[in-house]
Structure formats: structure tokens, C-alpha cells
C-alpha positions, -999 to 999 in steps of 0.1 A, spaced: 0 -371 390 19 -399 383 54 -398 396 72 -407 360 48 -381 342 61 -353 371 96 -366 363 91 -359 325 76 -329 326 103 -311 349 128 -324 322 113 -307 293 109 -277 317 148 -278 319 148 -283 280 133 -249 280 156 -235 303 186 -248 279 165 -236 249 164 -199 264 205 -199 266 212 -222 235 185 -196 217 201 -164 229 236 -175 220 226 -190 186 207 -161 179 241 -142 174 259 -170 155 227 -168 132 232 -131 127 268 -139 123 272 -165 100 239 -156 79 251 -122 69 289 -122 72 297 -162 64 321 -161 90 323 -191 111 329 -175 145 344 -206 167 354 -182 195 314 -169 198 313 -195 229 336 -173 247 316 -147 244 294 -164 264 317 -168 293 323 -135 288 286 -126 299 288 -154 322 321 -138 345 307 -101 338 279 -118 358 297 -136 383 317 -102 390 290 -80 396 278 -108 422 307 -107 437 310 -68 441 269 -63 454 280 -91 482 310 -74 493 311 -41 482 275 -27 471 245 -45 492 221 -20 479 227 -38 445 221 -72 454 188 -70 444 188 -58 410 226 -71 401 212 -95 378 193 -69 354 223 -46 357 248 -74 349 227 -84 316 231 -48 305 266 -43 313 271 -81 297 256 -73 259 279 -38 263 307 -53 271 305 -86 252 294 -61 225 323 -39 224 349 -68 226 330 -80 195 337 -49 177 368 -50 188 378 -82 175 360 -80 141 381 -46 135 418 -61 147 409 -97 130 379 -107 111 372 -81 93 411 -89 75 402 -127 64 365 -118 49 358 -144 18 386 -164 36 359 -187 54 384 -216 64 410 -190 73 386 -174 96 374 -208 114 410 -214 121 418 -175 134 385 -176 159 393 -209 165 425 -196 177 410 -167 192 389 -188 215 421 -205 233 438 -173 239 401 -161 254 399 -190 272 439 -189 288 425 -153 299 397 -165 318 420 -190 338 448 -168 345 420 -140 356 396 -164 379 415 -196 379 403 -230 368 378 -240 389 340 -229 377 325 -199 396 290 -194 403 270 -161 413 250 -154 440 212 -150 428 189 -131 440 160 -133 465 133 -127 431 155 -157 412 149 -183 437 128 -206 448 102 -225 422 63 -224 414 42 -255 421 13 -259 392 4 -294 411 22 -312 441 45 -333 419 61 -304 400 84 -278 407 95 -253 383 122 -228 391 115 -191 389 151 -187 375 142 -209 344 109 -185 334 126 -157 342 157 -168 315 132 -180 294 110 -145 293 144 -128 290 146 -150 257 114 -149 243 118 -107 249 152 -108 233 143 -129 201 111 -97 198 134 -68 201 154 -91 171 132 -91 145 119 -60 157 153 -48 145 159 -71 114 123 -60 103 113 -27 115 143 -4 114 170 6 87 198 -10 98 176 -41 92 168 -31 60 205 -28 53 209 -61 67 186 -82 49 199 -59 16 236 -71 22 224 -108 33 208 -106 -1 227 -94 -26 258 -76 -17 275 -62 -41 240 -43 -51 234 -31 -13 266 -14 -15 261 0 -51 224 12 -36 251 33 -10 249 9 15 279 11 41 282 -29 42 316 -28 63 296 -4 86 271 -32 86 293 -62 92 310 -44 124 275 -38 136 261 -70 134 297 -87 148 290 -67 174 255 -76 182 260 -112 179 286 -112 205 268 -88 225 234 -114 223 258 -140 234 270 -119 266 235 -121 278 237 -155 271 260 -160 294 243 -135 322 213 -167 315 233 -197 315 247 -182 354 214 -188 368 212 -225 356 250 -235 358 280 -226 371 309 -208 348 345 -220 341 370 -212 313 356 -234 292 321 -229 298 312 -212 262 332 -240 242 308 -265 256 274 -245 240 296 -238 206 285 -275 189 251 -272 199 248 -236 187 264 -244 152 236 -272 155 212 -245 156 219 -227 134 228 -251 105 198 -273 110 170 -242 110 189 -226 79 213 -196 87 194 -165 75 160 -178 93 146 -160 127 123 -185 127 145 -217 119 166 -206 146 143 -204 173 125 -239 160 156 -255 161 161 -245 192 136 -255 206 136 -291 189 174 -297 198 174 -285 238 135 -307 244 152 -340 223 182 -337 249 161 -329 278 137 -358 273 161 -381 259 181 -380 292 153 -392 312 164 -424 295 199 -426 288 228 -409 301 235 -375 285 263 -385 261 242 -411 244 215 -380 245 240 -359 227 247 -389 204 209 -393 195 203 -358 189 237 -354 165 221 -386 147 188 -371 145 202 -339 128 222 -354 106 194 -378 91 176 -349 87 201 -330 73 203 -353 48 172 -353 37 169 -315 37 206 -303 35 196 -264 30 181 -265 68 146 -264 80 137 -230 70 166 -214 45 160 -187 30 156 -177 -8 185 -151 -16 195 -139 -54 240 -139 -51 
């Protein structure tokens, strides 16, 4: 194969790998912003949150528990959705839930939010990023022909995607507190008349965003390493997401995605990754333009 061709195709196999993360963390913005309107600028930190839950447990299975280093990984995504989870709940009970209907109140509060998250993180582990230890299964790479490699970490974050994004719309449309979502996402006023609990609704779906962006986090360890401000730099690109597929859209999400994380993978093959960036913004915003409502928005009655 030739050598440029080789070159390509590893790139958009790294545009996957930032797909799987930028999907998994827009994913809960999605769920966020689609059925609360609340523009959650702190939902990077969540992220990081994942990310240092990760980096912890790495730490503790090399010092502490060597029987875990193995299976670490798995134990840290759980512990990261429960614990990025709970701090969502948290947070949405204390603050958001106080400036609902308030959207530019509640950009400036999160916004806030994420500062004061992100001061915690450097007093806690300092300034300098951190990365964790992976193990034995997460290394190495396959080789489909002699040219190529592809890292085993990079499927394994994207099957922990594509698995995640299932058990989603499983949820969203399978169970009843999907039904209750796509009710209150719809109209409301009438899902709460129909004896729908919609604050209980909004804390659980604050909650699960943040807790989809912990695992986020536990992905973007095994492709990068984690510092304070590790979440802030994913928060652009997420809003991206979720604005260009349309904010109540599964599928718009994960097609945007997809589109956004392959134009900046290929497009660095050419140019330096801020002109990337650039290109992609531009792109979005033409398109934007032309379709304002998103690629895939949804049809709601208010």
C-alpha cells in the first residue's frame, strides 16, 4: 500500500478514536440541552472527572492492588459514570435546578461552575497532565496489512461507544423513563398534567448526562493524557455536536459526530490542527446557515 494512503487511513482511524470520546460526552450534552435547555458549560469537567477517577484507580492497582491491574480499566468506567453521575445530581439539585427558564443565567452559573471545578483539579493533582497506566489487553495494535497499525485501545473506546450510544436509545425508547423523557421534551406542561414527575425527570437526566461524560473521560485516558483543563478543551466541539445534528436527535448526534472528529482527523494530514479546527468551524457554520434547525431536529408541539 502506498505509503500516503497508510498515512490517511491511520488518521481517520484516530478520527474514530476522537469520534468515540467526542460521541460519549456529546451524548450527555444532547440529553442535557435537548430536554432541559440548559446550556451546561461546566459538562467538560465532567469529563475530567472520569478522566482523574481513571487515573486514580491506575494509580492505586500499581501500588496498592496488583490483582486489579488487569481489570482497573472496566472498574474505573463503572466507578466513573457513578461518580460523575452523582456529582451531576448533585449540582443540578444545589444549582441548576434554581435558574430553569433562565437559559443565559445558567450558561454564566456552569460557566462559573467549571473554574471552580477546574481550581479543584489543580489544587488536588497539580497542574501538570497525568496519564494512567493501561493495561496489558489495551496495548499494542492490529496490523490489517504491513503499512497500517491500529491501536487496540482505539476499538476498544470505540466498541465502548458504539455499546453506550445502544444502551441510550435503548433507554430513550424502550423503558418509561424514556417515555417520560420524550413526553417532557415534547410538550411539558401536558407531561406533567398526564402526572408526570418532570423535576424527577430533569434530575435524572442531569445526572445521566454527566454520568455519560465520566465515561468519557475513562475513554479519552487511553488516547491522551489528563490535566485540569482537559474537559474545557472537548466543550466547543461537543456544543458543535450537538447544535449541528439538532439537539433532540440520537441520530444527529452521533452523525455529527462522526462528520466533525473524520473532517479534523483528515484535515490535519494537511494542515496544522488549528487551521483543522478553523476549517471544520467554517464548515459548520456554512452549513448552519443553510440549515439553521441542525441536521436532524426534531418536530416537537410547545
Amino acid at each position: 500500500m502506498h505509503v500516503s494512503l497508510a498515512i490517511w487511513a491511520m488518521q481517520a482511524f484516530t478520527g474514530l478514536s476522537n469520534f468515540s470520546v467526542l460521541l460519549l460526552l456529546a451524548l450527555g450534552l444532547a440529553i442535557i440541552f435537548g430536554q432541559m435547555g440548559v446550556i451546561n458549560m461546566a459538562h467538560g469537567e465532567f469529563l475530567t472527572v472520569g478522566a482523574y477517577t481513571t487515573y486514580v484507580l491506575s494509580q492505586v492497582s500499581e501500588r496498592w492492588a496488583p490483582w486489579l491491574e488487569k481489570t482497573y480499566f472496566l472498574v474505573a468506567v463503572v466507578v466513573a459514570f457513578f461518580l460523575a453521575g452523582g456529582l451531576g445530581l448533585l449540582v443540578e439539585h444545589v444549582l441548576v435546578r434554581r435558574l430553569y427558564r433562565r437559559p443565559l443565567d445558567t450558561l454564566l452559573a456552569t460557566w462559573g461552575l467549571s473554574l471552580v471545578m477546574q481550581q479543584a483539579f489543580r489544587s488536588t493533582f497539580g497542574a501538570r497532565e497525568v496519564s494512567a497506566t493501561l493495561p496489558d489487553w489495551l496495548m499494542g495494535s492490529l496490523k490489517p496489512t504491513p503499512s497500517i497499525d491500529i491501536p487496540i485501545n482505539g476499538l476498544v473506546v470505540l466498541g465502548l461507544a458504539i455499546a453506550l450510544t445502544g444502551g441510550v436509545a435503548f433507554i430513550l425508547l424502550r423503558t418509561r423513563f424514556g417515555v417520560d423523557v420524550r413526553a417532557t421534551v415534547q410538550n411539558r406542561a401536558m407531561a406533567s398534567a398526564a402526572g408526570i414527575n418532570t423535576g424527577r425527570v430533569d434530575r435524572l437526566t442531569f445526572g445521566l448526562g454527566c454520568g455519560l461524560a465520566g465515561i468519557a473521560g475513562a475513554a479519552f485516558t487511553t488516547i491522551g493524557s489528563t490535566g485540569p483543563t482537559s474537559g474545557s478543551s472537548y466543550i466547543v466541539d461537543a456544543f458543535l455536536v450537538v447544535v449541528f445534528g439538532g439537539a433532540q436527535s440520537l441520530i444527529g448526534t452521533i452523525g455529527s459526530a462522526f462528520s466533525i472528529a473524520q473532517l479534523q482527523a483528515t484535515t490535519e494530514f494537511f494542515m496544522t490542527g488549528s487551521m483543522a479546527k478553523v476549517l471544520t468551524l467554517s464548515t459548520v457554520i456554512l452549513i448552519l446557515m443553510m440549515r439553521p434547525q441542525g441536521l436532524f431536529a426534531l418536530k416537537v408541539r410547545r
